[in-house]
FIZA-737449 format. One record per residue: residue number from 1; y, x, z of N, C-alpha, C in turn. Coordinates in Angstrom, 2 decimals. Layout:
REM FIZA-737449
k = NUM	n.v = Y	n.u = X	n.w = Z	ca.v = Y	ca.u = X	ca.w = Z	c.v = Y	c.u = X	c.w = Z
...
This chain:
REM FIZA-737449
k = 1	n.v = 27.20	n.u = -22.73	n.w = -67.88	ca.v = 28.49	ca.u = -23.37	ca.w = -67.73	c.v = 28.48	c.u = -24.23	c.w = -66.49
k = 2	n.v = 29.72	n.u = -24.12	n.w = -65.79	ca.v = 29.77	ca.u = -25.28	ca.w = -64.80	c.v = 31.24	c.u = -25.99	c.w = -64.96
k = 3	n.v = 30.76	n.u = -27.26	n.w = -64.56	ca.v = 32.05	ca.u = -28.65	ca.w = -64.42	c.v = 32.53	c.u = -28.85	c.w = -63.30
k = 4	n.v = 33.47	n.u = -28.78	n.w = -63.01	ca.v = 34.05	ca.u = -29.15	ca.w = -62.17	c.v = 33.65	c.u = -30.98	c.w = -61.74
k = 5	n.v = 33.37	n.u = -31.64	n.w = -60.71	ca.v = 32.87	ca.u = -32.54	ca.w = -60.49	c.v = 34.06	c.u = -33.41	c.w = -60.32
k = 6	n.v = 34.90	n.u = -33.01	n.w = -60.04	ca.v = 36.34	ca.u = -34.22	ca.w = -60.41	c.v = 36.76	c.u = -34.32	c.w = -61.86
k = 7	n.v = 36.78	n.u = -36.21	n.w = -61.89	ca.v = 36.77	ca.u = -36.80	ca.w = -62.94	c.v = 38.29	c.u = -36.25	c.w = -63.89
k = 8	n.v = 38.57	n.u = -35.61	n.w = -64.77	ca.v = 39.77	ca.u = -35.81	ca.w = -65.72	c.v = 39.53	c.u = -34.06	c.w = -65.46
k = 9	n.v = 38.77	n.u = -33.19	n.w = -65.17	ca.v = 39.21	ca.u = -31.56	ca.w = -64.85	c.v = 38.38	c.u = -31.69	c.w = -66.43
k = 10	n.v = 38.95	n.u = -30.00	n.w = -65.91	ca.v = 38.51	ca.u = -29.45	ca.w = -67.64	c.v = 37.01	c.u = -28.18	c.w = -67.45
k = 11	n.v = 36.74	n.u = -28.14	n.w = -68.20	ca.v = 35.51	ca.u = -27.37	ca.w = -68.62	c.v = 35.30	c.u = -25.65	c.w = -67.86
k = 12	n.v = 34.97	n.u = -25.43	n.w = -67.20	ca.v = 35.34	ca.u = -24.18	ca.w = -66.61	c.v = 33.99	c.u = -23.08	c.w = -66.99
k = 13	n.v = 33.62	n.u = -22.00	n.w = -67.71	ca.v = 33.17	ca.u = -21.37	ca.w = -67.90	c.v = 33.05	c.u = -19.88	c.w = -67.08
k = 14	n.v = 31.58	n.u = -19.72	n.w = -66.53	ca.v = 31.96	ca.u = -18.39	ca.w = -65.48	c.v = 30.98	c.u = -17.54	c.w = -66.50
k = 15	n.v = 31.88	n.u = -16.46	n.w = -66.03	ca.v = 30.77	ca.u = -15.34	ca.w = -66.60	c.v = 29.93	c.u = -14.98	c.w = -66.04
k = 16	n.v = 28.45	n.u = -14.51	n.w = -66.97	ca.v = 27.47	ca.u = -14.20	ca.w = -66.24	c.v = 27.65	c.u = -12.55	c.w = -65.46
k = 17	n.v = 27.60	n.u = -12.46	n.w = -63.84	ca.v = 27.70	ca.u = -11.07	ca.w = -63.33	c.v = 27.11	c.u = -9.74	c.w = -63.73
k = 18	n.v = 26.16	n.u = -10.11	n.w = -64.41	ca.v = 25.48	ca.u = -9.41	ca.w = -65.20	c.v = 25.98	c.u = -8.22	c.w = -66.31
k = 19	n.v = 26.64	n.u = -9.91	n.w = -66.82	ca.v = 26.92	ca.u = -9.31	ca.w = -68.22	c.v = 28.19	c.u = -7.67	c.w = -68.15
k = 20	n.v = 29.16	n.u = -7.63	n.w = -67.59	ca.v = 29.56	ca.u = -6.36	ca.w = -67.58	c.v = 28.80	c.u = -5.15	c.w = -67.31
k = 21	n.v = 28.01	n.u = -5.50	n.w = -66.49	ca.v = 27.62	ca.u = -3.32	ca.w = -65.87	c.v = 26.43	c.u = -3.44	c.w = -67.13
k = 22	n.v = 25.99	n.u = -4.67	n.w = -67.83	ca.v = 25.01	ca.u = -4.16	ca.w = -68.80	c.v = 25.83	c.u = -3.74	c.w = -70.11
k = 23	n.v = 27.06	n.u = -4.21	n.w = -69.91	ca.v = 27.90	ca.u = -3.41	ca.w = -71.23	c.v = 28.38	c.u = -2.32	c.w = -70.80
k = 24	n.v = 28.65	n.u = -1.75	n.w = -69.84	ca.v = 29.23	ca.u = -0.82	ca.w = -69.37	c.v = 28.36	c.u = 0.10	c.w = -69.80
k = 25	n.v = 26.97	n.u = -0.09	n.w = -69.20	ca.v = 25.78	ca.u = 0.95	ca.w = -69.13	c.v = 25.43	c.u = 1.32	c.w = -70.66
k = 26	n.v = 25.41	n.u = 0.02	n.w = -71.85	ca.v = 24.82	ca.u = 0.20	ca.w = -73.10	c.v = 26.42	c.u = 1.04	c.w = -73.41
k = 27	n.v = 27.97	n.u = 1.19	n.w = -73.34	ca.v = 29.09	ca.u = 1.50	ca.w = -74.02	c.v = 28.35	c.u = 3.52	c.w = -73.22
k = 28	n.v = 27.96	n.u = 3.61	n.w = -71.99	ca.v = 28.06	ca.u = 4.83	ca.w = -71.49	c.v = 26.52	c.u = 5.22	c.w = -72.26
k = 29	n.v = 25.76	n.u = 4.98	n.w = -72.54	ca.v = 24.63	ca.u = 5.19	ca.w = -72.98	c.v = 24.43	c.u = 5.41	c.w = -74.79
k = 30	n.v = 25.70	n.u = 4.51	n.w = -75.10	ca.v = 25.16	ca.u = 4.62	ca.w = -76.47	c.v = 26.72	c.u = 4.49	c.w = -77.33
k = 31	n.v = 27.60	n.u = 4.28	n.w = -76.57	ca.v = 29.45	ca.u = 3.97	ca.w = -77.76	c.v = 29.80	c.u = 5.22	c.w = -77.29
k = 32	n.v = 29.52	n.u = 6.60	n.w = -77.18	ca.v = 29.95	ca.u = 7.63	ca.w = -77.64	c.v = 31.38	c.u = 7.79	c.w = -77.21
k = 33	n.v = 31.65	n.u = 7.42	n.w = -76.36	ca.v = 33.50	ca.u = 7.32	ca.w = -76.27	c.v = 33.88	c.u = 8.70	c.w = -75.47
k = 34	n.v = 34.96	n.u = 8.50	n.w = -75.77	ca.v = 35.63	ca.u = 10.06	ca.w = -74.94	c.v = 36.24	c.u = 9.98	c.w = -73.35
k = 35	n.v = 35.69	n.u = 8.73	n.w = -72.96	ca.v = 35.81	ca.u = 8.98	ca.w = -71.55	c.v = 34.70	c.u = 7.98	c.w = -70.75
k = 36	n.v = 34.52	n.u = 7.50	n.w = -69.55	ca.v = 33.42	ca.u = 7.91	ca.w = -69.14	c.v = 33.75	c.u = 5.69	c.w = -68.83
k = 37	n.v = 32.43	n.u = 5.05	n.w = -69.64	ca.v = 32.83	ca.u = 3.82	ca.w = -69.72	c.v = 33.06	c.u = 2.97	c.w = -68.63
k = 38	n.v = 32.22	n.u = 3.37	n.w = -67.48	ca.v = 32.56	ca.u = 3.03	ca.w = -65.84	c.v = 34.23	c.u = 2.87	c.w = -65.70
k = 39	n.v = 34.78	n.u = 3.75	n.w = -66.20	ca.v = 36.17	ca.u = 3.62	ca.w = -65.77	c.v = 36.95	c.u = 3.01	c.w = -66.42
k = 40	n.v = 36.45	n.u = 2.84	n.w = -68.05	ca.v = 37.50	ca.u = 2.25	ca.w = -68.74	c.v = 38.14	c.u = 0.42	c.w = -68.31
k = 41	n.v = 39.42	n.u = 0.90	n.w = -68.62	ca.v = 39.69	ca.u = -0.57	ca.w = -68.52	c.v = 39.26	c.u = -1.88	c.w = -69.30
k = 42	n.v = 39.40	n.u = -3.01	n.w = -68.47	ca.v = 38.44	ca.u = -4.16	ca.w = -69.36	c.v = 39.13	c.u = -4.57	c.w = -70.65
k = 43	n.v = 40.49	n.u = -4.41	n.w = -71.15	ca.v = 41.33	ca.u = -4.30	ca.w = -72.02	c.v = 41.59	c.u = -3.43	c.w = -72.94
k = 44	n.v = 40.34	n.u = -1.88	n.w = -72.37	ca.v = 40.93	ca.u = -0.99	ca.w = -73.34	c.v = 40.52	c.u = -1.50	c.w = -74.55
k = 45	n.v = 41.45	n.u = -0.47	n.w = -76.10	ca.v = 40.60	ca.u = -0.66	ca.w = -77.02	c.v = 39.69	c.u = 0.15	c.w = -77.06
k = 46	n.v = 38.29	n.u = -0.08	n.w = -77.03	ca.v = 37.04	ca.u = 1.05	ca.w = -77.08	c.v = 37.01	c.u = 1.52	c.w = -78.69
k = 47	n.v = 37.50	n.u = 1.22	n.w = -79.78	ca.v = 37.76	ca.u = 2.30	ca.w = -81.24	c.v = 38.86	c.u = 3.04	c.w = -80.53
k = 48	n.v = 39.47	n.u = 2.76	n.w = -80.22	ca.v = 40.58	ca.u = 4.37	ca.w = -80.42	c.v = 40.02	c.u = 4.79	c.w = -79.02
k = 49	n.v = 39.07	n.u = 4.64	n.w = -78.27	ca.v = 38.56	ca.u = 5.88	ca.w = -77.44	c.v = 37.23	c.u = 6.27	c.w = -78.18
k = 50	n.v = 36.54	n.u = 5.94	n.w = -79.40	ca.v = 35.49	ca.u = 6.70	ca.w = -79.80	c.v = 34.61	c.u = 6.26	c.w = -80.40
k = 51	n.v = 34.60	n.u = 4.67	n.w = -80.40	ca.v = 33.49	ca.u = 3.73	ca.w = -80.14	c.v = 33.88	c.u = 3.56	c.w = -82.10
k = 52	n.v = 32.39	n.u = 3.89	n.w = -82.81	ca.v = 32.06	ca.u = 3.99	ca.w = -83.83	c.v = 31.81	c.u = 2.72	c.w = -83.93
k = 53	n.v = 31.39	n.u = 2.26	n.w = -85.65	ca.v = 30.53	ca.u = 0.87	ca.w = -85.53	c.v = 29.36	c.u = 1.31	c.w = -85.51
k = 54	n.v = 28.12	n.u = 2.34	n.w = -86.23	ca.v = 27.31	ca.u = 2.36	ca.w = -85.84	c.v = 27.02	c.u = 2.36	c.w = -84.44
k = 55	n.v = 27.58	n.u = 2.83	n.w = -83.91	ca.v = 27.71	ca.u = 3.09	ca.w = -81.97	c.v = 27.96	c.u = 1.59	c.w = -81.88
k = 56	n.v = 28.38	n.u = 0.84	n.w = -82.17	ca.v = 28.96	ca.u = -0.90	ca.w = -82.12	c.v = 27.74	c.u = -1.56	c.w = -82.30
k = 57	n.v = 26.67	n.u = -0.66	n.w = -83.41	ca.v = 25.34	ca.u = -2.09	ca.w = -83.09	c.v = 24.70	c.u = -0.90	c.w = -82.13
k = 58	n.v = 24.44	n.u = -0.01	n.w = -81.60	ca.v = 23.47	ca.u = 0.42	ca.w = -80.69	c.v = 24.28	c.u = 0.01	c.w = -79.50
k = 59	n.v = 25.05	n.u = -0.18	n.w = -78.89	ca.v = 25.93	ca.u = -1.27	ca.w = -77.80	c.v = 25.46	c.u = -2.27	c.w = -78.02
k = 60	n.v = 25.34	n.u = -3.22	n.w = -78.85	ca.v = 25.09	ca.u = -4.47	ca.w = -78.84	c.v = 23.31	c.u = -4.82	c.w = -79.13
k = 61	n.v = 22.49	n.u = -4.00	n.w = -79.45	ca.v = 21.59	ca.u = -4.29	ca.w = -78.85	c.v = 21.20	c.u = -3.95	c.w = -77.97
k = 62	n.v = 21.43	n.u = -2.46	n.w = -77.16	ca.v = 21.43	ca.u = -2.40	ca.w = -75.65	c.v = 21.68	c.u = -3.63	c.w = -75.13
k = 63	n.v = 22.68	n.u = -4.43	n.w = -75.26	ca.v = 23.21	ca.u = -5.35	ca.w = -74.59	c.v = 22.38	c.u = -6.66	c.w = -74.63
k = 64	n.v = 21.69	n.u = -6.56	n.w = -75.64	ca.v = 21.43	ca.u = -8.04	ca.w = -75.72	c.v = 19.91	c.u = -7.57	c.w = -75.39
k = 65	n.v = 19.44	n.u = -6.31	n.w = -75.48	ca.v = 18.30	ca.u = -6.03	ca.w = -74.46	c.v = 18.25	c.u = -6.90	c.w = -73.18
k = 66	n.v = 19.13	n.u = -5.84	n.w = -72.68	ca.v = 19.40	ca.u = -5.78	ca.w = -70.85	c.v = 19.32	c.u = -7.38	c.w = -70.54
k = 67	n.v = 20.12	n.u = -8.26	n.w = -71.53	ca.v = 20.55	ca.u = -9.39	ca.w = -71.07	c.v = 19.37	c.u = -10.70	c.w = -71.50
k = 68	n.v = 18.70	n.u = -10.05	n.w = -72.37	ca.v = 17.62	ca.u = -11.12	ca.w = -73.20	c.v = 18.42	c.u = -12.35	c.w = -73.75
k = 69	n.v = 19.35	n.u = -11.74	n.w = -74.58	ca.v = 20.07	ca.u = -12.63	ca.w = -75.39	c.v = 20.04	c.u = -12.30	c.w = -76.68
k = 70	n.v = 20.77	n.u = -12.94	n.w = -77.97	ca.v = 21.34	ca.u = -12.13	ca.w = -79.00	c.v = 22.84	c.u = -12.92	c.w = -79.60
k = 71	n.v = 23.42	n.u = -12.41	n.w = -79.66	ca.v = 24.63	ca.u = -12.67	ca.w = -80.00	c.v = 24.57	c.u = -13.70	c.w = -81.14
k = 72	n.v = 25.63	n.u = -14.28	n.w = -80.94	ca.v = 25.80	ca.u = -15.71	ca.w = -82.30	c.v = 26.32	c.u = -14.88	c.w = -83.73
k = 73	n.v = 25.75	n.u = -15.21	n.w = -84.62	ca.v = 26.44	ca.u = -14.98	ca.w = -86.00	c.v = 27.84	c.u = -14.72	c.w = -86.02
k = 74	n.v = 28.65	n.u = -15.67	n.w = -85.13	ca.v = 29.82	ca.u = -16.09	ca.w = -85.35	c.v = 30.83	c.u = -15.28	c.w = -84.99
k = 75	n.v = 29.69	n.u = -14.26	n.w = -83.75	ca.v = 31.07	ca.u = -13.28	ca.w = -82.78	c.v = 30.70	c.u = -11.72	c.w = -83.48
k = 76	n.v = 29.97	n.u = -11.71	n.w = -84.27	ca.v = 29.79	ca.u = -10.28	ca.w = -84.70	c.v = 30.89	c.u = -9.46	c.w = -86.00
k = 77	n.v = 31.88	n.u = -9.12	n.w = -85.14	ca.v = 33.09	ca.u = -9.17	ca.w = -86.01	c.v = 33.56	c.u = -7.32	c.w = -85.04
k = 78	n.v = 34.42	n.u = -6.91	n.w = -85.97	ca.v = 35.28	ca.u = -6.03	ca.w = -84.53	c.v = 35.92	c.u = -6.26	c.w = -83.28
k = 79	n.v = 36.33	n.u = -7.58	n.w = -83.32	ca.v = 37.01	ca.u = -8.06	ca.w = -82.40	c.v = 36.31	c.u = -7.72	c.w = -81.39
k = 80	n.v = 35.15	n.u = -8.37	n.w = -81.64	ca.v = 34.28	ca.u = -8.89	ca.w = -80.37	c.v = 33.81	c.u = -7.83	c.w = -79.57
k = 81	n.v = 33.94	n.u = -6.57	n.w = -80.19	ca.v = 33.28	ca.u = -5.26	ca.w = -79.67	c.v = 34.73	c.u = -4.28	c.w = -79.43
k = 82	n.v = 35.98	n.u = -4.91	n.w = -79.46	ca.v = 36.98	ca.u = -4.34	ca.w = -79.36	c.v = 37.75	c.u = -3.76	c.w = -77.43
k = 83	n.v = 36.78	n.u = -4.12	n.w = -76.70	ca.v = 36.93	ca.u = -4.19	ca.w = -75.71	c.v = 36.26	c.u = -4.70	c.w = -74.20
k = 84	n.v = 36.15	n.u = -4.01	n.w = -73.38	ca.v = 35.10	ca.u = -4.70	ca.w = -72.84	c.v = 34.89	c.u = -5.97	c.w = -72.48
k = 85	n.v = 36.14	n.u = -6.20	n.w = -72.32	ca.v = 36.34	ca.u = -8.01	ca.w = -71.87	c.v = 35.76	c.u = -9.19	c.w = -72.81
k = 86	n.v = 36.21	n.u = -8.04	n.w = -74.21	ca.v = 35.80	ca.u = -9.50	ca.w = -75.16	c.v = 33.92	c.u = -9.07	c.w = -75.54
k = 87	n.v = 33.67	n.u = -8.15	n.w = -75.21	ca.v = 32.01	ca.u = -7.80	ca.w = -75.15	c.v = 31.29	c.u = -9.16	c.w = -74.43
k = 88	n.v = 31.59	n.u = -8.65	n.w = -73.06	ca.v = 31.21	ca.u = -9.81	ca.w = -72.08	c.v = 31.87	c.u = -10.79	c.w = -72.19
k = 89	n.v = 32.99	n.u = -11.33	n.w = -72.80	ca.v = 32.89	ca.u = -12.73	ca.w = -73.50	c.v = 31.65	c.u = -13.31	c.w = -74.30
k = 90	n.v = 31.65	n.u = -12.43	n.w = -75.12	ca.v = 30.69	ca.u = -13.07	ca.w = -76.10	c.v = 29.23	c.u = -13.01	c.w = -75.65
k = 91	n.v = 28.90	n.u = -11.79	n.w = -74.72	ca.v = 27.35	ca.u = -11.67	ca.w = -74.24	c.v = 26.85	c.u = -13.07	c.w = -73.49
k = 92	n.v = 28.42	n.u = -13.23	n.w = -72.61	ca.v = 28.53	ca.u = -14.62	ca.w = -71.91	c.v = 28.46	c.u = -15.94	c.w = -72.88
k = 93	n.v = 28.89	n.u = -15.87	n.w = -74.11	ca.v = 28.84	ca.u = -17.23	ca.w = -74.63	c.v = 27.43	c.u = -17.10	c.w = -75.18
k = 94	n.v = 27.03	n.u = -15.98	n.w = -75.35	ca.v = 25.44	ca.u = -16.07	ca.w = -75.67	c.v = 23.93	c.u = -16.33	c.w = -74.96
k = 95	n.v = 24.48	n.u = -16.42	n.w = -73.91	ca.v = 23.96	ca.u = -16.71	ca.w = -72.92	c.v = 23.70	c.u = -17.79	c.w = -71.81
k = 96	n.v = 24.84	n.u = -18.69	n.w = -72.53	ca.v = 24.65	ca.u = -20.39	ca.w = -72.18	c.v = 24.35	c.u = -20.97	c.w = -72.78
């Protein structure tokens, strides 16, 4: 996490650069989807392109391989695997 160093700002959270091409690579390697995960958008929903839940924990420990993290209790829901954006949300909150 980083702060902004002026007094009264708010909390600014960056994502780690990382964290996408290692979800990308674990969604093309192991979420089974019907198109090719490099391309998908960071919004798609990855279930209605293919993405199983078993395929949902072999993604997410790929991921937390690559990244030497493991995800919080708290984000292991569908949501969190509903897309790539909110993937690397959470790889990112696991990781600060």
């Amino acid at each position: 996490m980083q702060q902004d160093q002026n007094p009264g700002s708010t909390l600014t959270v960056l994502a780690d650069p990382t964290a996408e091409p290692a979800v990308r690579q674990a969604l093309a390697d192991h979420g089974r989807l019907s198109v090719d995960a490099w391309e998908v958008a960071a919004d798609a929903d990855l279930y209605a392109l293919g993405l199983s839940s078993h395929a949902t924990v072999n993604v997410m420990l790929a991921v937390e391989n690559e990244l030497d993290t493991e995800f919080p209790d708290a984000v292991l829901n569908r949501a969190t695997f509903g897309s790539v954006s909110s993937i690397v949300a959470a790889a990112t909150l696991a990781t600060s």
